[in-house]
C-alpha positions in Angstrom: -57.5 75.9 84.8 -56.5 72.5 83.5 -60.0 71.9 82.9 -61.0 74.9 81.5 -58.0 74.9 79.0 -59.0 70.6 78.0 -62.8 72.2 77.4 -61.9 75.0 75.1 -59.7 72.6 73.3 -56.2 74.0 74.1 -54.5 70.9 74.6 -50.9 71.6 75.3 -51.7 73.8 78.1 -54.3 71.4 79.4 -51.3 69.1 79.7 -49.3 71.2 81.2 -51.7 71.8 84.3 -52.6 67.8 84.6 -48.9 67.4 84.3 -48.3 70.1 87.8 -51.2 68.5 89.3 -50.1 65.0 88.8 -46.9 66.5 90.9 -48.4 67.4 93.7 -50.5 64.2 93.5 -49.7 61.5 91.9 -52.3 59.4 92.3 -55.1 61.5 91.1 -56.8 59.4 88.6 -58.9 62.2 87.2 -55.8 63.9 86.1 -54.1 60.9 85.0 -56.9 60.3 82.6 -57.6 63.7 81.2 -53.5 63.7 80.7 -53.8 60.9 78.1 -56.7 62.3 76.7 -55.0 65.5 76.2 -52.2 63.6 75.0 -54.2 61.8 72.4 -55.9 64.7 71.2 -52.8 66.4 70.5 -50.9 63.5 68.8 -48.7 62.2 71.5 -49.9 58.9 71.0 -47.3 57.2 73.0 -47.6 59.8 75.7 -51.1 59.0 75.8 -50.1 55.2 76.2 -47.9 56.0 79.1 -50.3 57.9 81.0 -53.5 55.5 80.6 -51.3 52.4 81.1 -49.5 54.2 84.7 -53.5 54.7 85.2 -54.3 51.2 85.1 -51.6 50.4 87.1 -53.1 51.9 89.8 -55.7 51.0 91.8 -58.9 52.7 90.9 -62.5 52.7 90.2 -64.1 50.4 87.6 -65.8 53.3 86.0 -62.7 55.1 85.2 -60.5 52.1 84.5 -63.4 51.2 82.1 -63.1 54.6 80.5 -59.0 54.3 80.4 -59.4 51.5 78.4 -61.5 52.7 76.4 -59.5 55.8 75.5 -56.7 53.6 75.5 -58.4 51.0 72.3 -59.0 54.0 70.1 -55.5 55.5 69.9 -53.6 54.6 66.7 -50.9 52.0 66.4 -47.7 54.4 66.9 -45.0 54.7 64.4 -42.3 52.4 64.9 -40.3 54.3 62.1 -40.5 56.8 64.4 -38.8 55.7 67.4 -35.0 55.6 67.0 -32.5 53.5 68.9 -29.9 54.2 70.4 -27.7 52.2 67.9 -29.0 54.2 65.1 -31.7 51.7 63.7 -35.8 52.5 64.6 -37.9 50.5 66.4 -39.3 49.2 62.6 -36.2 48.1 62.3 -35.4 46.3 65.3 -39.2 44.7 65.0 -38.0 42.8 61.7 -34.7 41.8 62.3 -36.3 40.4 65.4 -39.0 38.2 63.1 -36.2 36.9 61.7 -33.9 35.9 64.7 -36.9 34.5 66.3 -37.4 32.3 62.9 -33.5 31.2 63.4 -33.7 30.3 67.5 -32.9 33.4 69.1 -36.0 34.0 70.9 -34.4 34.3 74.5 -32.3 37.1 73.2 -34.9 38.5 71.3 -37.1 38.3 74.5 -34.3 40.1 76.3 -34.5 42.9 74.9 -38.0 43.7 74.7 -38.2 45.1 78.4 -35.8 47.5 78.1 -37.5 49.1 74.6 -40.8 48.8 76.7 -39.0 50.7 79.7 -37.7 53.6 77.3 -40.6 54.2 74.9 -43.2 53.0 76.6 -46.6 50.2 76.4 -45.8 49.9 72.4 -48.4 47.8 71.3 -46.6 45.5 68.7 -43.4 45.4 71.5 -46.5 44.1 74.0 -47.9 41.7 71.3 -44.5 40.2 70.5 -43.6 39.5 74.3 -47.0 37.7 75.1 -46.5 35.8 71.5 -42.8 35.0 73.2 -43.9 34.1 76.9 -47.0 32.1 75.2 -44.3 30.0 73.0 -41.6 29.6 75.8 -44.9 28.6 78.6 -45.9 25.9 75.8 -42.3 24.6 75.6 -42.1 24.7 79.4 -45.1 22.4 79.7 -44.1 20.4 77.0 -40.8 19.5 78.6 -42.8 19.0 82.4 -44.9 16.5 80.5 -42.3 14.7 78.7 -40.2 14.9 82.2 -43.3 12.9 83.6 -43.5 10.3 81.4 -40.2 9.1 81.4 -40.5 8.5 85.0 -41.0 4.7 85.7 -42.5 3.7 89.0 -43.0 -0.1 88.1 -42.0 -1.4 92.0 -40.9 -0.3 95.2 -36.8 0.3 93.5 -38.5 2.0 90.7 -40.0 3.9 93.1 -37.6 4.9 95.4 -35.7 6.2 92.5 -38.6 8.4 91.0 -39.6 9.9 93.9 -37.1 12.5 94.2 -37.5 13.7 90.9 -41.4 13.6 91.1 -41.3 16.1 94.1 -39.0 18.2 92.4 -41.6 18.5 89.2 -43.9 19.3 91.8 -42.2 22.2 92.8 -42.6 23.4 89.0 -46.0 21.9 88.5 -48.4 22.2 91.9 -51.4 20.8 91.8 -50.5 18.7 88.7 -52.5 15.5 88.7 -50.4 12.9 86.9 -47.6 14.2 89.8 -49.8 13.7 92.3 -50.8 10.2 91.3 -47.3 9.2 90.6 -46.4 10.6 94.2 -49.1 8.5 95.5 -48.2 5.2 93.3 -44.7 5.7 94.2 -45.2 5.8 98.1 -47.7 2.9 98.0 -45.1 0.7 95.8 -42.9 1.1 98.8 -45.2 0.5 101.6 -45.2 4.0 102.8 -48.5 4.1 103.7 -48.7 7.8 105.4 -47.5 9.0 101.9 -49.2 7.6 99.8 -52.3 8.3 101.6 -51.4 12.2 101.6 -50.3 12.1 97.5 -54.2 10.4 96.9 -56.1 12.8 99.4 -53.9 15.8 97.9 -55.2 14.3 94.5 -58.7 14.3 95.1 -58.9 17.9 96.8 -57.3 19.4 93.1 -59.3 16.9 90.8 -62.9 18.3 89.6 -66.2 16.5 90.8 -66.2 15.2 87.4 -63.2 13.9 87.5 -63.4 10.2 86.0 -60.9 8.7 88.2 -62.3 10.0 90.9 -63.5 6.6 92.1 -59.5 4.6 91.2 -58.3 7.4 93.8 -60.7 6.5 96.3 -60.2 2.9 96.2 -56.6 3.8 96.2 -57.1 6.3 99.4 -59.2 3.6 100.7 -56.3 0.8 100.3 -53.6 3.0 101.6 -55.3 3.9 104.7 -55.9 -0.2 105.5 -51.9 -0.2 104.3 -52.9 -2.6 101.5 -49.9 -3.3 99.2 -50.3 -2.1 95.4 -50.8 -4.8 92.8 -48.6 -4.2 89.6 -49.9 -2.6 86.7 -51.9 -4.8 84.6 -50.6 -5.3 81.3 -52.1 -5.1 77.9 -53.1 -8.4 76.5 -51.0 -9.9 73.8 -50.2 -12.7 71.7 -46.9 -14.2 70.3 -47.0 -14.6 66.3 -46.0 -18.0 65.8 -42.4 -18.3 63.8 -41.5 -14.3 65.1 -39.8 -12.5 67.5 -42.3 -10.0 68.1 -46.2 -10.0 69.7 -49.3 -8.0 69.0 -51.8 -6.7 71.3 -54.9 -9.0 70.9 -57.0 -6.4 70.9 -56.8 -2.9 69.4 -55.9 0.0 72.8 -59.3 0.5 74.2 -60.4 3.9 76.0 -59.9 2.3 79.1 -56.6 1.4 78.8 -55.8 4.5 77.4 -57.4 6.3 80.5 -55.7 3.9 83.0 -52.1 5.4 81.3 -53.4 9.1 80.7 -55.5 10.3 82.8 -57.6 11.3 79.8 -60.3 9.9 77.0 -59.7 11.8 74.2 -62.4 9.6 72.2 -65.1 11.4 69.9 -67.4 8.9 70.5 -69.0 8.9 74.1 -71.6 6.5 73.9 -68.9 3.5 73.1 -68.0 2.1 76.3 -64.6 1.7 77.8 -64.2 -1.5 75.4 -64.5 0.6 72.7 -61.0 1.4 70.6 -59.4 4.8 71.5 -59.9 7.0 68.9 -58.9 10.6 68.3 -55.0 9.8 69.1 -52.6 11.1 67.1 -49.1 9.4 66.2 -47.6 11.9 68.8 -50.1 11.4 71.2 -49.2 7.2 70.8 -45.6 8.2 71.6 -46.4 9.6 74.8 -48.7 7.2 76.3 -46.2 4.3 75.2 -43.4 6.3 77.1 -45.6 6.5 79.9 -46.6 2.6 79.8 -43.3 1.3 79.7 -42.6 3.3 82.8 -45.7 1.6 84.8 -45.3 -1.9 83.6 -41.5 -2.0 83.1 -42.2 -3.8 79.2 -40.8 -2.3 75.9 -44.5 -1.6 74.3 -44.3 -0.2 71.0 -45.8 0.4 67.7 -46.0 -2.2 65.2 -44.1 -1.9 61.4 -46.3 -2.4 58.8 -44.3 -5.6 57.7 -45.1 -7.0 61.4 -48.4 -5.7 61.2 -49.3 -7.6 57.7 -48.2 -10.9 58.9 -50.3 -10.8 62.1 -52.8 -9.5 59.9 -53.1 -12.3 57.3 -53.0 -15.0 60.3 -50.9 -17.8 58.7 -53.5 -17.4 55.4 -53.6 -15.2 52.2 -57.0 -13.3 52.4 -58.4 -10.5 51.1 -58.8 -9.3 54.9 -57.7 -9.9 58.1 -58.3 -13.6 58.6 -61.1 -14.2 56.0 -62.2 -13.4 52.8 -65.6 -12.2 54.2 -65.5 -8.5 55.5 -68.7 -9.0 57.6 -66.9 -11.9 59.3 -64.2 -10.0 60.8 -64.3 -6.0 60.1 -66.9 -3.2 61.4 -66.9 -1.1 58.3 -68.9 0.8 56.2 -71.7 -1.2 55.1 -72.4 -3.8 58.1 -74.1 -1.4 61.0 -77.4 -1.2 62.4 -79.8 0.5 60.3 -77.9 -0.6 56.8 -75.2 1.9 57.0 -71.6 3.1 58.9 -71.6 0.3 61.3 -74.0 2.6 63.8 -72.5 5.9 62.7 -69.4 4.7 65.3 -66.9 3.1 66.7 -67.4 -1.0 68.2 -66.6 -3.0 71.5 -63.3 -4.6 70.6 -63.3 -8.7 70.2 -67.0 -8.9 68.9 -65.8 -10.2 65.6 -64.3 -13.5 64.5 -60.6 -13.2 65.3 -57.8 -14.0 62.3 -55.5 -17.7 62.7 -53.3 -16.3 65.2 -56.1 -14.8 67.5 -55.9 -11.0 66.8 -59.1 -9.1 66.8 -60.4 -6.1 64.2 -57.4 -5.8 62.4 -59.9 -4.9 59.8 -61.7 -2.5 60.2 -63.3 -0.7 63.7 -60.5 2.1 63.7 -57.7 3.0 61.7 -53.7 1.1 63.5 -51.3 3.5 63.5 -47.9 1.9 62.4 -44.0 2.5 63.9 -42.2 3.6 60.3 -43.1 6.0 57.7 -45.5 6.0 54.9 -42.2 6.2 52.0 -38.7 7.8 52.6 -39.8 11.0 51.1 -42.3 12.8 53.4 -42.8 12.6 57.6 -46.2 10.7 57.2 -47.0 7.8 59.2 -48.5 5.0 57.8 -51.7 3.7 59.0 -53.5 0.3 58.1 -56.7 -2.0 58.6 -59.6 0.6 57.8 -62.5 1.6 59.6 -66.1 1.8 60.9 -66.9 4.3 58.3 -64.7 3.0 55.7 -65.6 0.8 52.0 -64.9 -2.7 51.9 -61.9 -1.5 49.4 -59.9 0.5 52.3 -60.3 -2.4 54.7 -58.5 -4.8 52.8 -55.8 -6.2 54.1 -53.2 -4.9 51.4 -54.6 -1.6 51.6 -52.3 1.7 52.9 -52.7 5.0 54.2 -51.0 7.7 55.7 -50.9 11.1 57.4 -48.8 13.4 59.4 -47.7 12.5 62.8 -50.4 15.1 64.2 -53.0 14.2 62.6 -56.0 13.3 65.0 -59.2 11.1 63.6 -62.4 9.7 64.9 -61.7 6.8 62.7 -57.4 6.4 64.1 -56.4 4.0 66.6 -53.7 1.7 67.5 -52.5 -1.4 68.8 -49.0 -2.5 70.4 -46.2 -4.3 69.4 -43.1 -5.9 71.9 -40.0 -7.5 70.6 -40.0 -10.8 72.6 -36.6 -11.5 74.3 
């Protein structure tokens, strides 16, 4: 009858019978389905939504869950006007004051009180929409806090260690499988000779990391040293040199992808073909901040980024020149006009240290890639400023006088960095 009644397009009564059926068995899927199709057709759109999404719910064939769907993706958006609230207001209503409280910071009570609209009306598809938009923002901040969690961990020596350890396994707990944990785990127990440890934390490693991993071969050497209980030289430091007359020193080179690797875990660098020598590239100011957290807490130094005041008077070198330590741009700068072929220094980045160096000993502070600086571009906007040119740059922007700027998360084939440290 319930069919015979859907076929002659008596819809109501077709409901009716799927709705008696359903009784007696509730997990008839044919029933369910031609319920929300019956529902559809006769403009219980929300009806229809709660019967194709108790369907889904269940477990049953591909063909008809495909069909469900399908029915499910051609129903109208319902009325939210329509749907009144217990405290008086619609579901409209509620939907933009809800905008609004997000917009102020009151997403976890906003969130709060999705479930229990969801529960009484139904699958609403803007309700659904605004909780995944929710769980996406609050899954974002989550990670965000892990990852800043991580880096402030320091595991420099074997107190360091003992220290971190604790609160490592505990991130673990919230993040499994997480490499940089795992590493740190492993660092952590070889810093304090625990050779069983570490040699779990570096196996565990390599059974998550893909084949493709690039520190695939570190871990193994690592593995490889644990399991002949080999003690864990300190982390190498970044090269750098004191500025004569200051209290402050500069990284001799600018941060190459290596170095940023060793830290990160990661090469974020456009340019592939430029060996680990190469600059870092691609980093943004934000992206600085984090791996100088994170370098700090492996070497135990104060790394930061230079000022632009302490970066000009590295820069000059104890001489006034147009650039950085000559006033011949092909002497010390990869830029615009000096690559192979005539043009854009090879349409890249270059090995760091192949140019002449400036009076104090610093390398491509003109030119190569863009050095992200500590302070802001003026007091009236949040961009950072940015000095020294690059590869793809005219000789004009690679002077040493010349500024730029941009926002804090901006990312650029042509922006690096080097490091400052205030010297006790």
């Amino acid at each position: 009858m319930a069919a015979q009644a859907y076929q002659a397009g008596d819809y109501p009564t077709a409901i009716i019978h799927f709705r008696n059926t359903i009784k007696f068995d509730a997990h008839n899927e044919m029933a369910w389905l031609f319920l929300g199709q019956s529902q559809g057709k006769s403009g219980d759109v929300m009806g229809a939504r709660i019967s194709f999404a108790k369907l889904l719910s269940m477990s049953i064939s591909t063909q008809v869950a495909e069909r469900a769907r399908e029915q499910l993706a051609k129903l109208p958006e319902p009325d939210l006007f329509a749907m009144q609230l217990d405290s008086g207001i619609t579901l409209g209503d509620w939907m933009k004051l809800a905008n609004k409280r997000i917009a102020e910071g009151k997403r976890d009570a906003v969130a709060g009180e999705i479930e229990p609209y969801l529960t009484q009306f139904g699958p609403v598809p803007q309700l659904l929409a605004l909780r995944e938009k929710l769980q996406k923002q609050m899954q974002a901040e989550q990670e965000q806090r892990l990852k800043s969690a991580i880096a402030a961990l320091k595991v420099t020596d074997a107190e360091s260690a003992k220290t971190a350890l604790p609160q490592i396994r505990q991130l673990k707990s919230q993040m499994p499988g997480n490499l940089a944990l795992l590493k740190l785990e492993g660092r952590a127990c070889h810093l304090m000779q625990d050779f069983a440890c570490a040699e779990a934390a570096y196996a565990a490693w390599l059974k998550v990391a893909p084949g493709n991993e690039t520190k695939r071969g570190e871990m193994v050497e690592l593995l490889m040293q644990a399991k002949q209980h080999e003690t864990l030289p300190p982390a190498k430091p970044i090269e750098m040199v004191a500025i004569p007359g200051k209290h402050y020193e500069l990284g001799k080179y600018e941060v190459t992808k290596a170095e940023w690797q060793s830290v990160m875990d990661n090469n974020p660098s456009h340019f592939t073909s430029c060996g680990d020598s190469c600059p870092v590239e691609q980093v943004s100011w934000d992206d600085i901040q984090a791996f100088l957290q994170k370098l700090n807490a492996e070497t135990g130094r104060q790394y930061r980024l230079p000022t632009e005041a302490e970066w000009e008077y590295a820069c000059y070198g104890g001489s006034k020149t147009e650039y950085c330590g000559s006033d011949s741009i092909d002497s010390v700068a990869w830029y615009g006009n000096n690559g192979q072929a005539g043009g854009n220094s090879s349409q890249a980045t270059h090995p760091t240290g192949q140019k002449q160096a400036n009076g104090f000993g610093l390398y491509d502070m003109s030119g190569n890639v863009w050095q992200w600086m500590e302070n802001k571009y003026d007091n009236e906007h949040d961009s950072r400023a940015l000095r020294g040119g690059s590869w793809y740059d005219g000789p004009q922007c690679v002077r040493a006088a010349f500024r730029n700027n941009f926002e804090p998360a901006f990312r650029s084939y042509g922006s690096g960095f080097c490091v400052a440290r205030t010297l006790p």
